[in-house]
C-alpha positions in Angstrom: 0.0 0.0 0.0 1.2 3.6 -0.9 1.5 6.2 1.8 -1.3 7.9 -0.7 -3.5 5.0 0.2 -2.5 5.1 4.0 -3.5 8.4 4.5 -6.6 8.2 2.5 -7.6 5.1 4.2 -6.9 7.1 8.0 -8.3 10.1 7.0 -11.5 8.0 6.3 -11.3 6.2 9.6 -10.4 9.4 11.7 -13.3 11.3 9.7 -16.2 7.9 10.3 -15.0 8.0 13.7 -15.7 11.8 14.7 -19.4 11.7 12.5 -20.3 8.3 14.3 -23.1 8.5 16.3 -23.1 7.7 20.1 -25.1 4.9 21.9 -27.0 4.2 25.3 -25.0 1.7 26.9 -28.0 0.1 28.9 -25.7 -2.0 31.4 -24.6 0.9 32.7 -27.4 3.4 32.6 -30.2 4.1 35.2 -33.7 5.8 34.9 -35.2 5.7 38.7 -38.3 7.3 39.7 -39.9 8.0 43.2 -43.6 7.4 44.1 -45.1 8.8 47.1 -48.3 7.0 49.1 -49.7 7.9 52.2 -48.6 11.0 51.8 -45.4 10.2 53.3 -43.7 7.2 52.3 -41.5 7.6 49.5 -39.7 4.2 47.6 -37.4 4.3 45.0 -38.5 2.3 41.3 -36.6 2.1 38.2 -36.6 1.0 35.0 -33.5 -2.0 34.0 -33.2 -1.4 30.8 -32.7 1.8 28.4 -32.1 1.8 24.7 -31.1 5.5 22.8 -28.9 7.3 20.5 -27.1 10.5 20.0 -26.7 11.9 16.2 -23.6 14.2 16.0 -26.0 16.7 14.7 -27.2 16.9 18.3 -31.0 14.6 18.2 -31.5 12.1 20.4 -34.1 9.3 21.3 -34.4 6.8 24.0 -37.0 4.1 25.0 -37.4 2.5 28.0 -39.3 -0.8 27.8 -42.4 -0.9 30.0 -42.1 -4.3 31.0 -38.4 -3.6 32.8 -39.5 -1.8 35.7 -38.6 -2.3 38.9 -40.5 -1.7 42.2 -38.8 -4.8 43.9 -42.9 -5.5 44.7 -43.6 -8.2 41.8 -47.5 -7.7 42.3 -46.7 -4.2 42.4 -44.5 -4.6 38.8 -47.5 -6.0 37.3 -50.4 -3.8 38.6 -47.9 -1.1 37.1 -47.8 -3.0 33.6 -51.5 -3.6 33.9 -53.4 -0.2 35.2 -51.1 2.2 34.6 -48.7 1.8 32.1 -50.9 -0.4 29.5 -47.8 -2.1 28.4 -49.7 -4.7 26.9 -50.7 -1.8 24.3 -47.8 0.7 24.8 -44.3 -1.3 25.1 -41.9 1.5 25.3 -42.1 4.8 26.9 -40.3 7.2 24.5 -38.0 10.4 25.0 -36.9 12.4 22.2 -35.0 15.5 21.7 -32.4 18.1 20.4 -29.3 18.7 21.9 -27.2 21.8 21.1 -24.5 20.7 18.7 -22.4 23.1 19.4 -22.4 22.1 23.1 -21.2 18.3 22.1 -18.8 19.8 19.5 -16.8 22.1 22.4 -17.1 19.5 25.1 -13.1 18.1 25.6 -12.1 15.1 27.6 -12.8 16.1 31.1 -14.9 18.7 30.9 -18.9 19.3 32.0 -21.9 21.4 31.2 -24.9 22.3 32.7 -27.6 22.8 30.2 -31.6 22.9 30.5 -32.3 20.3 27.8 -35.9 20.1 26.0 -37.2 16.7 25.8 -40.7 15.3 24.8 -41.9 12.4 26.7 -44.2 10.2 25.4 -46.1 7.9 27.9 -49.1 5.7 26.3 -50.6 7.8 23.6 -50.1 11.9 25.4 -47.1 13.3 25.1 -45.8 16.3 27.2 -42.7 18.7 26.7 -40.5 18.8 29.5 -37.3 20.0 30.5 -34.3 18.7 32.1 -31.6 20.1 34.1 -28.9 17.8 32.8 -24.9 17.6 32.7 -23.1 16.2 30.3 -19.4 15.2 30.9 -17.3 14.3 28.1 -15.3 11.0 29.8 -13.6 10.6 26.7 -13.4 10.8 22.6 -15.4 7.8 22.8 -17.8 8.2 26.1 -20.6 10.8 27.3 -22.0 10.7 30.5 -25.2 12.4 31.0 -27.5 13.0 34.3 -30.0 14.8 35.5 -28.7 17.6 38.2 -32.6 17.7 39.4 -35.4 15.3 39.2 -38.1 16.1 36.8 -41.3 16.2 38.4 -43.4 14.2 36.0 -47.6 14.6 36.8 -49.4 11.8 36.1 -52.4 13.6 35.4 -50.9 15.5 32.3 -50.3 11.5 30.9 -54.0 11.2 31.7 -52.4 8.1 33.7 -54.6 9.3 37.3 -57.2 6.8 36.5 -54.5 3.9 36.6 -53.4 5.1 39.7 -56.6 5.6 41.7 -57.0 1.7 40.8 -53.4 0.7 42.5 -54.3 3.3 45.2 -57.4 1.1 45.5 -55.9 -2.2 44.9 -53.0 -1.6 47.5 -55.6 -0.1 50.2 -54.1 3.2 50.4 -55.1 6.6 51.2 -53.3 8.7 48.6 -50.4 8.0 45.7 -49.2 11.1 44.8 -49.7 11.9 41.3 -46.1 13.9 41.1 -43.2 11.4 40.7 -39.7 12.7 40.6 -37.9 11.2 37.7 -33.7 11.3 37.5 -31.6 9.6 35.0 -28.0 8.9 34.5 -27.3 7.8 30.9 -23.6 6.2 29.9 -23.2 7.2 26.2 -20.5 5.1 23.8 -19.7 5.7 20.3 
């Protein structure tokens, strides 16, 4: 091969490498959520597994599969999956978004930002614009790390979800579920 050909052949690799897009890795990625009964007991839920991308142009778009939630209550998982969540119907909650390009593009290794990121939320068939106080850390040429620096307060009501919760409320014999449920995320992104 002809040092032409090398450097042709790198400058292809080094230029694939910096357009590639970036990846959720799901193994090392968390979406938790809080849910509040009584009025003042508070448990910790999350979701196991998380799929999403990251264009170099800056959109993004993760699911999270219904049936991967986590309340460490199995009866509980599956009154979830049943009344609330419909994931029968509706397999995969959805998040999409834009990020600022130019934020990505002036990230280097090492460094963080703190950016109120847009994001529309799609739960059943409503979806709801929401935003995100988020950092994202650039770990390396090849890894993103992005988490939320506040929960989101997601309201069931705006899902039109309340009538799936009055039924666990009911089912579980309590006197209130609080239809606000902090939401945080921690996403591990890989090119």
């Amino acid at each position: 091969m002809t040092m032409k050909k090398l450097a042709l052949v790198v400058a292809a690799a080094l230029s694939f490498s910096a357009a590639a897009d970036w990846s959720v890795k799901s193994s090392q990625s968390s979406l938790n959520f809080v849910s509040v009964k009584n009025e003042v007991v508070a448990e910790t839920h999350s979701f196991k597994d998380l799929t999403g991308s990251l264009t170099e142009a800056g959109d993004f778009a993760v699911a999270i599969p219904a049936m991967s939630i986590d309340t460490m209550i199995p009866i509980r998982n599956e009154r979830i999956l049943e009344h609330v969540l419909a994931a029968k119907q509706y397999a995969t909650i959805n998040a999409k978004g834009k990020v600022d390009s130019k934020v990505l593009a002036g990230l280097k290794t090492g460094d963080s930002v703190v950016v109120d990121q847009a994001l529309d939320l799609t739960l059943l068939t409503k979806t709801q614009s929401l935003t995100a106080k988020v950092k994202v850390t650039k770990v390396s040429d090849s890894q993103l790390v992005v988490t939320t620096v506040a929960p989101i307060m997601l309201d069931v009501n705006k899902f039109e979800l309340n009538a799936g919760v009055e039924k666990l409320r009911e089912l579980a014999g309590l006197k209130s579920i609080s239809p606000l449920v902090p939401t945080t995320f921690s996403l591990v992104l890989v090119k």
